[in-house]
MIFI-403751 format. One line per field, with one value per residue (C-alpha): x, y, z. Coordinates in steps of 0.25 Angstrom, whole numbers, plus 5000, padded with zeros to 4 digits. Layout:
<recs>
X [X,...]
Y [Y,...]
Z [Z,...]
</recs>
This chain:
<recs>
X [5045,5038,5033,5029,5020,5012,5009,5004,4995,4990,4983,4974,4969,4975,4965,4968,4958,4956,4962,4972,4980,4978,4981,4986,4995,5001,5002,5011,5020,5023,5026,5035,5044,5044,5050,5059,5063,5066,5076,5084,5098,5103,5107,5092,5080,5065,5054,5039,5028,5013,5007,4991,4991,4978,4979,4975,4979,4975,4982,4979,4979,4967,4959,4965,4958,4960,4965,4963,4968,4966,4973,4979,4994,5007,5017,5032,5045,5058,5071,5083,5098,5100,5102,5091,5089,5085,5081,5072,5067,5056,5048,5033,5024,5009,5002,4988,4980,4970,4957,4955,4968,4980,4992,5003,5010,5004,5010,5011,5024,5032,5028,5036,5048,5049,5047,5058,5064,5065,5069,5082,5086,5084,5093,5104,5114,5119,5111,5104,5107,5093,5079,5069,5055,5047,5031,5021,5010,4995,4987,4994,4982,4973,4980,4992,4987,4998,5008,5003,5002,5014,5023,5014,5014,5025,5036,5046,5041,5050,5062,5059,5068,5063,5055,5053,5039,5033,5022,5014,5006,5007,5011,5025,5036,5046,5043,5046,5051,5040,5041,5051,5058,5049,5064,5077,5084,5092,5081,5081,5096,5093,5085,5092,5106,5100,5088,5092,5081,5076,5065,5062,5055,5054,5045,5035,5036,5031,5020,5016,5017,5008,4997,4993,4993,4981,4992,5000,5008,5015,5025,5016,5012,5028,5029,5020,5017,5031,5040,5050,5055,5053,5053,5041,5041,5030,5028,5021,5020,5006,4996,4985,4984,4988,4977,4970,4967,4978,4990,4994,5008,5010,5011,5024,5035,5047,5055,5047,5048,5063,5065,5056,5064,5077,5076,5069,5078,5089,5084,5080,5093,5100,5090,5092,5108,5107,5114,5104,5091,5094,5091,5084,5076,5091,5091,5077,5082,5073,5067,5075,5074,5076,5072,5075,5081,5075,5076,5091,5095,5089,5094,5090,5095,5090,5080,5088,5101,5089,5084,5098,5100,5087,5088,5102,5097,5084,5095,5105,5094,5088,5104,5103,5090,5092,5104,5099,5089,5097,5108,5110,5104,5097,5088,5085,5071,5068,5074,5065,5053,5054,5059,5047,5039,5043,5041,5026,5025,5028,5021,5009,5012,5012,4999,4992,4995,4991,4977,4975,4979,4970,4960,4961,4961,4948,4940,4945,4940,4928,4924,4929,4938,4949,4960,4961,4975,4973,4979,4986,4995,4999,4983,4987,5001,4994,4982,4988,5004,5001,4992,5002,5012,5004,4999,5013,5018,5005,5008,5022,5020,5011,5020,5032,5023,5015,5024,5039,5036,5050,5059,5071,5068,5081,5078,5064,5069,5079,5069,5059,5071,5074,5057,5058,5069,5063,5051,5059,5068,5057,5050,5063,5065,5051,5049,5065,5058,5044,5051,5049,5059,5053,5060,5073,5065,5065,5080,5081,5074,5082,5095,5095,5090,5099,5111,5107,5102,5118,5123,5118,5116,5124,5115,5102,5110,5116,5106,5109,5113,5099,5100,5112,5103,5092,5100,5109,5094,5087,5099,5101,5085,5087,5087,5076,5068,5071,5069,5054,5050,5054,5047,5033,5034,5034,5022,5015,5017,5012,5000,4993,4988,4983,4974,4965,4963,4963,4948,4937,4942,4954,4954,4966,4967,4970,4981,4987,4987,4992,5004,5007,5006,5016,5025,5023,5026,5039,5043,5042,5049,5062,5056,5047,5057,5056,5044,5052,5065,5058,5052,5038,5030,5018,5020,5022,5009,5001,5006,5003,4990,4985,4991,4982,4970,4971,4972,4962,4951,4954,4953,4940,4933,4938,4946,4956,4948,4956,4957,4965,4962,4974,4979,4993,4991,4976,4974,4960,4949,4948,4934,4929,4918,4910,4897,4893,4882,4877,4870,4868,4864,4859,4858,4850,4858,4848,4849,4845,4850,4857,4860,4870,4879,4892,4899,4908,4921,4930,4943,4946,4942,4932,4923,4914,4911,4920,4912,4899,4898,4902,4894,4882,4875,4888,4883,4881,4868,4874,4884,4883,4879,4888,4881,4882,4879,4890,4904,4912,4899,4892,4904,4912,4926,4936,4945,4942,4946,4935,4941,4946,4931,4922,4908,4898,4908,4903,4893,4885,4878,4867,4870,4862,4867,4881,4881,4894,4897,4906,4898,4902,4899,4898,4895,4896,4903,4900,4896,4904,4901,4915,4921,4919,4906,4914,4907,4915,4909,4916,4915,4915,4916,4919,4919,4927,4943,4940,4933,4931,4925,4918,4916,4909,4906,4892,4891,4896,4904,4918,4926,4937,4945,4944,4950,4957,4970,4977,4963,4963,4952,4957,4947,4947,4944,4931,4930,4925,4933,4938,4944,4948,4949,4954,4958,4965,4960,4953,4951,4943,4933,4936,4933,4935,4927,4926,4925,4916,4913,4898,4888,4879,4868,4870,4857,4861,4874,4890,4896,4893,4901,4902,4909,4912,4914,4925,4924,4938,4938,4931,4917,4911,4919,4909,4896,4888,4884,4899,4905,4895,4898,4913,4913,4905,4919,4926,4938,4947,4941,4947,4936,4937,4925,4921,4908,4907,4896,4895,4887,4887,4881,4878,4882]
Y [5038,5028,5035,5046,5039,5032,5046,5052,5038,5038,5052,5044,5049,5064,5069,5085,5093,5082,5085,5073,5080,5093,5094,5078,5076,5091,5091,5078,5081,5095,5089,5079,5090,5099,5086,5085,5100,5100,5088,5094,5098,5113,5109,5111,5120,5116,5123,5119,5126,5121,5125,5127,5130,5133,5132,5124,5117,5108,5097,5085,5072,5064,5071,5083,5092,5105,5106,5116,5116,5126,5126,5111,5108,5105,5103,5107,5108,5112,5105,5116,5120,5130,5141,5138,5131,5138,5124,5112,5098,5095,5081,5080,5070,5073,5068,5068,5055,5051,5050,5038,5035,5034,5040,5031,5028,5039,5050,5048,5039,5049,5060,5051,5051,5066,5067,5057,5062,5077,5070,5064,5077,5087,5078,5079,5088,5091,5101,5100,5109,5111,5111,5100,5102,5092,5094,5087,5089,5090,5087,5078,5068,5080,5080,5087,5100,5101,5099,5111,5120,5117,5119,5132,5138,5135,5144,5133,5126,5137,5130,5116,5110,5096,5086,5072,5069,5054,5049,5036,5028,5014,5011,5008,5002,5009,5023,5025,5036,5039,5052,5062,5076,5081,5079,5084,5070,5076,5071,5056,5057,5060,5051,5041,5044,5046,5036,5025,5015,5020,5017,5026,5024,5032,5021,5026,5039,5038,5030,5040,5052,5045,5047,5033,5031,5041,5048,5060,5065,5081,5076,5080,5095,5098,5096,5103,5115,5116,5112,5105,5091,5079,5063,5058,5044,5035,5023,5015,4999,4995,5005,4997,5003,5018,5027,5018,5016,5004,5014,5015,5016,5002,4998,5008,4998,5006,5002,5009,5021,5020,5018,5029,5040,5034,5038,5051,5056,5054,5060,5073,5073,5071,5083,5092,5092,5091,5104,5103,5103,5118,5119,5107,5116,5114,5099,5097,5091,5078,5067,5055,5041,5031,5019,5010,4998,4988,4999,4997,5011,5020,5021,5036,5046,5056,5053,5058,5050,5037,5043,5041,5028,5024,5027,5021,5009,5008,5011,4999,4988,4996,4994,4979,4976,4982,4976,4964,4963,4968,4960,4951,4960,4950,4947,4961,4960,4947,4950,4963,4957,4945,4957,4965,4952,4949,4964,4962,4950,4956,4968,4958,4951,4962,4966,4952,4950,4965,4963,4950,4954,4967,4959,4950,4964,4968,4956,4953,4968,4967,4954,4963,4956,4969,4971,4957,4957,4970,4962,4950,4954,4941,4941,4952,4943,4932,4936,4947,4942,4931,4934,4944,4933,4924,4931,4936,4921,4916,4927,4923,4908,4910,4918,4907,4897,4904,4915,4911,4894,4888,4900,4899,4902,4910,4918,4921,4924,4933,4939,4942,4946,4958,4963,4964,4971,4982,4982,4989,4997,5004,5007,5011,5019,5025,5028,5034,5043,5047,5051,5038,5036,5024,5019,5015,5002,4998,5002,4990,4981,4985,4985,4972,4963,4969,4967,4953,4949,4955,4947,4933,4934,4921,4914,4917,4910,4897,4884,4878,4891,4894,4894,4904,4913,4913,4915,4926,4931,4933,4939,4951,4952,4953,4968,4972,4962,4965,4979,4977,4967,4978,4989,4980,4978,4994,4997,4984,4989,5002,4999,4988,4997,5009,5000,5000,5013,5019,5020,5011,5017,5009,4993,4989,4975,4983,4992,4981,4971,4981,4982,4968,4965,4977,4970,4956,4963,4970,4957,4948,4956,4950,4935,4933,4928,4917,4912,4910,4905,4894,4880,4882,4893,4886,4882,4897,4900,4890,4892,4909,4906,4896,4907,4918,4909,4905,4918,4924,4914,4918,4932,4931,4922,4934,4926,4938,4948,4962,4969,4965,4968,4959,4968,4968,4972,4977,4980,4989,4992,5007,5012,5026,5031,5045,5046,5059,5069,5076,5088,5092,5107,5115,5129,5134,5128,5115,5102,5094,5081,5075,5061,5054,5043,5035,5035,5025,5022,5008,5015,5003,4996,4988,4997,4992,4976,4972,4979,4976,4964,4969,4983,4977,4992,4995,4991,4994,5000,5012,5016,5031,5039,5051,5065,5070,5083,5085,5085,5073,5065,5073,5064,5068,5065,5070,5071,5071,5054,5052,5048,5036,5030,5027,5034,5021,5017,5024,5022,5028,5023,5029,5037,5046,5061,5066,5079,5083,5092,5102,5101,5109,5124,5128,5142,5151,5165,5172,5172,5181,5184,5186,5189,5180,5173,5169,5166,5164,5156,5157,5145,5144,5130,5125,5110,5099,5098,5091,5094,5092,5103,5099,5107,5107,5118,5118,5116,5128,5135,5133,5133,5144,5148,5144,5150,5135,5130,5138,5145,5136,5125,5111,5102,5086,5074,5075,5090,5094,5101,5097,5104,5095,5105,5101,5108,5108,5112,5128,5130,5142,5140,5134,5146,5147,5152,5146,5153,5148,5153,5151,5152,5162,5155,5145,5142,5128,5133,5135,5126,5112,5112,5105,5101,5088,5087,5076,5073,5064,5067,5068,5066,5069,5060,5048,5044,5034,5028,5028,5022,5011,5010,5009,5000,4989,4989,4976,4979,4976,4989,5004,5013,5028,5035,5050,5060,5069,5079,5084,5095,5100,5114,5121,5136]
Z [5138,5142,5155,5147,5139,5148,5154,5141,5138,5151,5149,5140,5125,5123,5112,5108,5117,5127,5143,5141,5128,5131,5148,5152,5141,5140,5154,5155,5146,5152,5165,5156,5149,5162,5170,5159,5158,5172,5170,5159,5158,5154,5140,5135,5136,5137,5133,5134,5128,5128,5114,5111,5096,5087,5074,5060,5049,5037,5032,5022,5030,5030,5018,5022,5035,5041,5056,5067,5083,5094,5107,5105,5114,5111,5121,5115,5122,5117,5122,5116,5121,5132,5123,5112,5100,5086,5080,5084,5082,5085,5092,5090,5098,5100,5113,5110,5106,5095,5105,5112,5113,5121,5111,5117,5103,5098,5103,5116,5116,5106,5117,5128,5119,5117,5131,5134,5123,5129,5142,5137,5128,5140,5150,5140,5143,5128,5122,5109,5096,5093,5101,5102,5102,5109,5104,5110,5103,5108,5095,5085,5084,5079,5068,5069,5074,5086,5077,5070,5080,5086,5071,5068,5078,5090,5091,5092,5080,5071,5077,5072,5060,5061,5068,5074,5076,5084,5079,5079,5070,5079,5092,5097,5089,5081,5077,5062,5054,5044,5040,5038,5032,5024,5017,5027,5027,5036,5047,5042,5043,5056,5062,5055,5063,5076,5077,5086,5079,5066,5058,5047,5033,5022,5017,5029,5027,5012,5015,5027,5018,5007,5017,5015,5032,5037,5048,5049,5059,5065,5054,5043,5051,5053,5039,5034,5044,5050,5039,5047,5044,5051,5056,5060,5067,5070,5078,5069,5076,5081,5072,5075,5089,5085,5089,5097,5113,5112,5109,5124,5130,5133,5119,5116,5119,5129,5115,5105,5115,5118,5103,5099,5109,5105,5090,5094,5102,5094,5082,5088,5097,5081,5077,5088,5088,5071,5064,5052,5060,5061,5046,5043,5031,5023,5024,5016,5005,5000,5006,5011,5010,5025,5030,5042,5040,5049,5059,5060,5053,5043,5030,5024,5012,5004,4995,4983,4987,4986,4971,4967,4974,4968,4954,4954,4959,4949,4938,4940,4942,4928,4923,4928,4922,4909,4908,4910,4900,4888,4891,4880,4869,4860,4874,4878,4874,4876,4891,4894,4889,4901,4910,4908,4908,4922,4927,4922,4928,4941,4942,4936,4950,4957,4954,4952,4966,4972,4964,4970,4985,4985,4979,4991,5000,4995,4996,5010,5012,5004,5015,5027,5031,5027,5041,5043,5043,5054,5065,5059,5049,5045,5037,5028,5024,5023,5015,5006,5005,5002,4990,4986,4985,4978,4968,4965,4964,4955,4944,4944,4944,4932,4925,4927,4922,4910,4907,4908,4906,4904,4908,4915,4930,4932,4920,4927,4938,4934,4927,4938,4948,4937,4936,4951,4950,4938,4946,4958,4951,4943,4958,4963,4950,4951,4966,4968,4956,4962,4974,4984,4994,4997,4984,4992,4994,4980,4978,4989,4979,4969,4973,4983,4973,4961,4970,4973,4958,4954,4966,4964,4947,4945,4954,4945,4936,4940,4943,4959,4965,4970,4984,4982,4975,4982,4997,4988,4983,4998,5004,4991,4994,5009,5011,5002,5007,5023,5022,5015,5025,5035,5027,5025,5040,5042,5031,5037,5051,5048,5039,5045,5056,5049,5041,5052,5052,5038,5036,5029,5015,5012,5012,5023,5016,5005,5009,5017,5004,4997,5004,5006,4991,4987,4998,4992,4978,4985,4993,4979,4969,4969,4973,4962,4952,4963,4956,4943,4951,4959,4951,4960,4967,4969,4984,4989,4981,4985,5000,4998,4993,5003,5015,5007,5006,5019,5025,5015,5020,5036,5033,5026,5039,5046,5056,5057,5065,5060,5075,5086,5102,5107,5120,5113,5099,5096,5083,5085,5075,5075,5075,5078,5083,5086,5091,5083,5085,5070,5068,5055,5054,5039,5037,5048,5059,5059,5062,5052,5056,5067,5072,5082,5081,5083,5071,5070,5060,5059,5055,5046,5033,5041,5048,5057,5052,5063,5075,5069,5077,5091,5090,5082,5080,5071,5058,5044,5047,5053,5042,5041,5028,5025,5026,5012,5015,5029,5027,5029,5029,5043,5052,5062,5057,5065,5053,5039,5036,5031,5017,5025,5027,5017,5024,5022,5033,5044,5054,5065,5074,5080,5094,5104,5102,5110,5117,5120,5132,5123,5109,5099,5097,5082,5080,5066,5069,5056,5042,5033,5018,5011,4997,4987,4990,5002,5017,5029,5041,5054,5065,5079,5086,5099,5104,5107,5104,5092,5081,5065,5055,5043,5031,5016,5008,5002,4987,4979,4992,4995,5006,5004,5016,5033,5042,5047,5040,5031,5027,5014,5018,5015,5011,5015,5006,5002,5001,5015,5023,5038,5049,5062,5076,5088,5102,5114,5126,5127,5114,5108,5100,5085,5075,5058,5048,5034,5020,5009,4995,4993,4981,4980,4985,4995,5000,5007,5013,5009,5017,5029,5041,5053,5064,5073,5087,5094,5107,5109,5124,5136,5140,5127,5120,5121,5122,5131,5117,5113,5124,5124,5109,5111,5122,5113,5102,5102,5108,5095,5091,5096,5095,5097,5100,5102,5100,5091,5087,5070,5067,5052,5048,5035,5033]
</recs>
């Protein structure tokens, strides 16, 4: 595998349209399955079939877009018995790479192990029950479109009854099970019997499907377009270098590659021998629960054997409690007054100490000093747990003190243990009834410390047997504990990096304090009747507070620089940058303005105040008013996130005009009045491989049907409309036709369009200026760069 990757590497960025994708890549791995085809033994057949398809779709991933592909390539091979196979499963890598880029980790390396993959199965001399489709597909990157093509419209795609598909949101590591079904347990069953090293979360998986992390992958366009269940896996260490000129081959450890084909192989070995993959469509009953545990094994059930589990758990701690608390009679009241008392306390805790954290994350990211924590992560323990901690500690301290002067300690502590434990089970009770599969956590922290609490109940009870109690204590809190360590690592690990490149909307300080609080919260429950337990706290608060001080006063000098350039482990600033030509045209065709720039976007919370001081010219002077009257503001997006960056944080600095060598050829074919007070318009364009279509109806028209999608426009956040076109090589020309109810009188036109040239590849992609401009970036930054031309019409 490892010789395969550095081959596909070593072709260099493979953007859709570009000779590297479309000729290099496909060319390599032709000669790599035609070697192996000559290699195989009479057990199997194997097919190869290049695929070109045209096609289009709209979907509702970043504020919802509308798609369209002509002539992109997919490579597909089938691996079946001698005599045929009437069912399939199906592996899907893509090869192509985001621009400027060399795709080791993502997709390259999960390419090398279908390859190796398809090696080993065709040496064997068993044949297999059912056929394996190997789809290398051409255009994953342009957001799913060869995924598309390839489930609509391949012949072989009727035979599919589930897939596997490898994916990457890091670099390297362990590659993680984060998405799965829709329901069919039947296919968590399976991975969890046949994967050698597993590590599987439905934790992950609900968190993904939230659509809090801006990603999707083929999963989603399998699901929804081909109706077939699935696994989707993803590498997920190292985030901070996905998409970047630093995801080479050499950072993908021979383990991570070996460990990745391993569970592969086995799964789909598992799937392709399996007598229900035949009817897979039978087995679709719920969703199931799974997770890893410490990556040993995997632990999975259906999701309704888990309600049942659930609920029986939330009602014995319920049985417990209120047993408890009635228990002698004359007390009962007296007893839930001090129980409610102490479940108010806590949640009072709770959000004392989230207000005072996220106060802390505003006003470091009011100062800028927001990603401090970016590359060492111990800042954001430091700064934000300990806060957490000590907040907790303060609120309960006073209450000791003002609130419960004179109690006994055991009494309190008792007390506290049982709010804990009302406070879980009423999530546990509520999340197994919303549906959450992620509730088998709280049924950890329900029945550990119930188990424990029965366990050592003398203990509470008898002076001089502390030491007991607490060694018995830790270890009945061991397993809950360990497996949230592990899980916090997991969220941790994959959260960190995106934060970099979410936009300049949302606050990364925080998200990230957000998070480390509820952990703290979580991590706490069961040890705050501690604080009533022991005689002081004053030490751990005064120690907690001095730490957050501390650190507080070393974040705000700045003497933790956010970004990273160390060789080993860069943790880059992401910056993008397009030097753009604008024409704005009105109804007559003219121009009536038109200017050239570099516009230029930091991908994260802190813009551009970081490379003010290295490219002096990148200032606050040259932020970029939006243009009203254009859709999505007159800029080039090349897709429609421009809900993630708040438009006073652009800016676009000055530039001679470009002039590329294949500009863009926009032409109307006709204007036809239809029923209705409708109006259809009819396009032609021609230009480079990839390009974005704009469109706003004027006031009073409305854009009713389109000949893209499903004929049903879908319109993006924000109310325009956005169409993202991108072509392989020898394309013909892009045509569509729009239909528009208009008003009687539209003296001012029905509708603004226009259209944006990229130029990813190639000698158009950059100019003099831009090259110039680039080469002046400090080298903690990755900046991509590309030209683009916008030129916006009114009909």
């Amino acid at each position: 595998s490892r010789g395969y990757l550095d081959n596909i590497t070593a072709i260099g960025p493979r953007t859709v349209g570009s000779p590297e994708n479309e000729v290099l890549a496909v060319n390599y791995l032709l000669e790599q399955i035609r070697g192996i085809e000559k290699e195989s033994t009479d057990a199997h057949k194997i097919s190869v079939d290049i695929q070109r398809p045209t096609g289009s779709f709209s979907i509702d991933f970043l504020g919802g877009f509308t798609s369209y592909y002509a002539n992109i390539t997919n490579v597909v091979v089938k691996l079946e018995p001698r005599n045929g196979a009437e069912h399939a499963v199906l592996s899907n890598c893509h090869f192509d790479s985001v621009p400027n880029t060399p795709g080791a980790s993502d997709d390259a390396v999960s390419c090398a192990v279908m390859l190796e993959i398809l090696n080993t199965l065709s040496k064997s001399s068993k044949s297999l029950q059912h056929a394996v489709i190997f789809l290398f597909n051409g255009a994953e990157e342009n957001i799913l479109q060869a995924s598309h093509g390839f489930i609509t419209q391949h012949e072989w795609a009727k035979s599919i009854r589930a897939f596997i598909n490898l994916e990457a949101a890091g670099v390297g590591g362990k590659e993680l099970v984060f998405q799965t079904g829709p329901e069919n347990p039947w296919l968590v069953q399976a991975y969890v019997v046949a994967a050698k090293h597993p590590f599987a979360s439905v934790v992950a998986q609900e968190i993904f499907q939230s659509g809090i992390i801006p990603a999707d992958t083929d999963f989603r366009i399998y699901r929804d377009f081909g109706n077939v269940p699935g696994i989707d896996l993803a590498f997920i260490e190292n985030g901070y270098i996905y998409h970047t000129e630093y995801d080479t081959s050499d950072r993908i450890l021979t383990d991570s590659i070996q460990r990745a084909g391993d569970n592969i192989l086995a799964v789909l070995k598992y799937l392709a021998t399996s007598e229900k993959l035949a009817k897979s469509f039978e087995y679709r009953h719920g969703n199931v629960v799974f997770f890893d545990i410490l990556g040993l094994f995997v632990l999975a059930y259906p999701a309704r054997v888990g309600k049942i589990m659930n609920y029986i758990t939330a009602a014995i701690a319920f049985f417990y409690l209120s047993k408890k608390v009635l228990q002698p009679k004359s007390r009962a009241v007296h007893n839930l007054k001090k129980l409610f008392a102490a479940f108010s306390l806590t949640l009072t805790s709770w959000v004392c100490s989230m207000v005072a954290v996220l106060m802390v994350a505003v006003f470091v990211s009011i100062i800028g000093r927001a990603l401090s924590w970016y590359t060492h992560f111990y800042v954001s323990v430091s700064l934000y747990g300990t806060a957490a901690a000590a907040k907790l500690i303060l609120v309960h301290m006073l209450a000791k003190k003002f609130f419960y002067k004179n109690m006994n300690e055991q009494y309190l502590g008792d007390v506290f243990f049982d709010a804990s434990l009302m406070i879980w089970s009423v999530a546990l009770a509520a999340m197994t009834w919303m549906g959450v599969c992620s509730a088998f956590i709280c049924t950890l922290w329900v029945a550990f410390p119930l188990l424990t609490k029965l366990m050592i109940h003398k203990e509470f009870s008898q002076k001089g047997a502390t030491m007991r109690f607490i060694v018995m204590y830790m270890l009945g809190m061991f397993v809950p504990y360990l497996y949230m360590l592990y899980l916090s690592w997991t969220v941790f690990e994959m959260f960190t990096p995106v934060m970099g490149r979410s936009g300049s909307e949302i606050p990364p300080d925080l998200v990230l304090a957000g998070f480390i609080v509820i952990f703290t919260m979580i991590l706490s429950s069961y040890f705050i009747n501690f604080i009533y337990l022991v005689k002081s706290t004053k030490t751990t608060l005064v120690t907690l507070t001095t730490v957050f001080v501390v650190t507080l006063i070393l974040v705000c000098s700045g003497i933790f620089f956010p970004y990273s350039s160390d060789a080993a482990n860069p943790k880059p600033k992401r910056v993008f940058l397009q030097h753009t030509s604008r024409r704005f045209h009105d109804l007559d065709g003219n121009v009536v303005k038109s200017d050239s720039g570099i516009w230029i976007n930091g991908f994260d919370y802190n813009g551009i105040s970081h490379i003010t001081p290295h490219v002096p010219e990148i200032n606050e002077t040259i932020r970029t008013p939006c243009e009203e009257q254009a859709p999505f503001c007159g800029l080039p997006w090349i897709l429609p996130v421009h809900f993630m960056f708040r438009l006073v944080k652009n800016w676009y600095l000055p530039a001679p005009e470009i002039l590329p060598r294949s500009p863009i050829q926009f032409k109307v074919l006709s204007k036809e009045l239809m029923p209705w007070n409708s109006v259809r318009l009819s396009f032609e364009v021609s230009g480079p491989s990839h390009m974005s279509l704009y469109v706003r109806p004027r006031a009073g028209s409305a854009l009713s049907r389109w000949s893209l999608g499903d004929g049903v426009p879908v319109a993006s956040l924000g109310g325009d409309y956005f169409v993202f076109y991108s072509r392989g090589l020898r394309a013909a020309p892009w045509r569509f036709w729009l239909e528009l109810t208009a008003p009687e009188k539209h003296s001012d036109g029905i509708v603004s369009l226009a259209v944006a040239a990229h130029y990813f590849f190639g000698e158009d992609q950059k100019s003099p200026q831009l090259y110039a401009l680039l080469e002046r970036f400090p080298n903690w930054t990755f900046s991509s760069g590309w030209s683009c031309t916008y030129d916006l019409f009114v009909f």
